[in-house]
N, C-alpha and C positions, 0 to 999 in steps of 0.2 A: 593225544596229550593236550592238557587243559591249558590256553593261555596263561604266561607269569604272571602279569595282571589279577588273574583269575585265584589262584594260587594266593596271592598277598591277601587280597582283597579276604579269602576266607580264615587268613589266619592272623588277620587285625585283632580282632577280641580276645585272641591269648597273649597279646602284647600289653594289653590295658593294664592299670596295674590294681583297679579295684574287681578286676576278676579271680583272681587269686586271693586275695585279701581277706581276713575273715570279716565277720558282722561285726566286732569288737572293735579293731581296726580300723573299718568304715563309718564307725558311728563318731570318733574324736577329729576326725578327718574335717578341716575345713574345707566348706563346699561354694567355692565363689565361683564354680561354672555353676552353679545350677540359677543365679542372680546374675542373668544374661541382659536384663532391660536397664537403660540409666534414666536415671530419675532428674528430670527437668523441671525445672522454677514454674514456667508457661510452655503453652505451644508453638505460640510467638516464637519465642527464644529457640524453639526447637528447630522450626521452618528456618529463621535467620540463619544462626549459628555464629559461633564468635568472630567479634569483624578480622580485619587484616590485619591491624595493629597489633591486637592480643593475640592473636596466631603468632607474627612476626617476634613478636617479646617474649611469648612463653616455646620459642622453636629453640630447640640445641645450638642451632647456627643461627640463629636470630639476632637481633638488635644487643641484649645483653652481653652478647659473646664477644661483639666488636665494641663495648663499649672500653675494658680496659685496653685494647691497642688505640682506641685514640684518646684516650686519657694518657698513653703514653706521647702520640706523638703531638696531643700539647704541650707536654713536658719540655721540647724542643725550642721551647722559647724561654725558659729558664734556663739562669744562666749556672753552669757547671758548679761551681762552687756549693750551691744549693740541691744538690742532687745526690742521692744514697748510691752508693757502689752497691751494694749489698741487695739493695732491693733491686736494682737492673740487673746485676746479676742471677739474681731468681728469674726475672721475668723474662731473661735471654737462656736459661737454663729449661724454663718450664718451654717457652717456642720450640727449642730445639729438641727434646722432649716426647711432646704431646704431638708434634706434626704430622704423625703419621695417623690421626684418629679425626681433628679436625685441620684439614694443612692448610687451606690458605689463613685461618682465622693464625693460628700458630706459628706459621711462617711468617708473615709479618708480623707480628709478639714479638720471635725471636728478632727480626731484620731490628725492631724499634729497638730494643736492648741491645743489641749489639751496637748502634749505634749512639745510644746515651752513656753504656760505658767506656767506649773509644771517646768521648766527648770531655767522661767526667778522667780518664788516662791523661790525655793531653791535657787538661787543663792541673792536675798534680803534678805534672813533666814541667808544665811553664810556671808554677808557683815557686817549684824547686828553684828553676833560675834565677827566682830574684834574691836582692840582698834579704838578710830580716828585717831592716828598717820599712821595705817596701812591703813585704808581707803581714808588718802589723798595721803600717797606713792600710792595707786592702782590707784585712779581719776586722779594723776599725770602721771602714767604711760602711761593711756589710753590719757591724753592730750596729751602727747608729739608723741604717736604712730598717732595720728591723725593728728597732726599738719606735722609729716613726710611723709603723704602717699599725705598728700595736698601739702607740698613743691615737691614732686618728680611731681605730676598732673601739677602743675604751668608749671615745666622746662618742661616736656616734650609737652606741651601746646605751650608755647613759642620755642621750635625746630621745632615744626612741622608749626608756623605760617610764 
């Protein structure tokens, strides 16, 4: 009795699926095994190959993928007021999510959202407490701080035009 091995190996080409197939069929058929060589700029570049960096930036887990978790946890120094519910809460919903495909990049996503919405919670919890006199001195404060960082954006806007 002939090895299984043996066996497979002879009945690969009734698996193919342009064995069966007719000439009609095979002829609309796009053929990109048969365009097996990649075409290079130089040979240079071919001996080289791309450095570390662009490896690291164009990698699934690379550089771009931790780029929004610490874009979030810069966000950690702004202050609550100034922070979207809505958008942490995507980005603690997309962590919690997606973990299982890329988990540590995801898992802290999630961790950083969970913890910008607990931040942007308690801080609606402690607004609620004060009087409304004191929550329109805070919405005023925050007007005018914004209204100054856009006046200084203007002028220096206009010196450099």
């Amino acid at each position: 009795m002939p090895a299984t091995t043996t066996l497979f190996r002879a009945a690969r080409p009734a698996f193919r699926a342009n064995t069966y197939a007719s000439q009609a069929t095979r002829a609309f058929r796009p053929r990109f095994h048969q365009q097996s060589r990649r075409w290079q700029s130089t040979a240079a570049d071919a001996a080289v190959g791309p450095s570390w960096f662009k490896r690291m930036w164009d990698s699934p887990i690379g550089l771009k993928t931790w780029c929004i978790v610490l874009a979030g946890i810069a966000d950690f120094a702004r202050p609550a007021e100034k922070l979207s519910l809505t958008q942490n809460a995507a980005l603690t919903a997309t962590g919690a999510i997606w973990t299982r495909c890329l988990a540590t990049v995801n898992f802290f996503l999630g961790i950083v959202g969970v913890v910008q919405v607990s931040r942007i919670l308690m801080y609606n919890a402690s607004v609620k407490k004060q009087t409304p006199e004191q929550q329109l001195e805070t919405a005023k404060d925050s007007v005018e701080e914004s209204a100054v960082g856009v006046q200084e954006a203007v002028v220096d806007a206009v010196k450099k035009a």
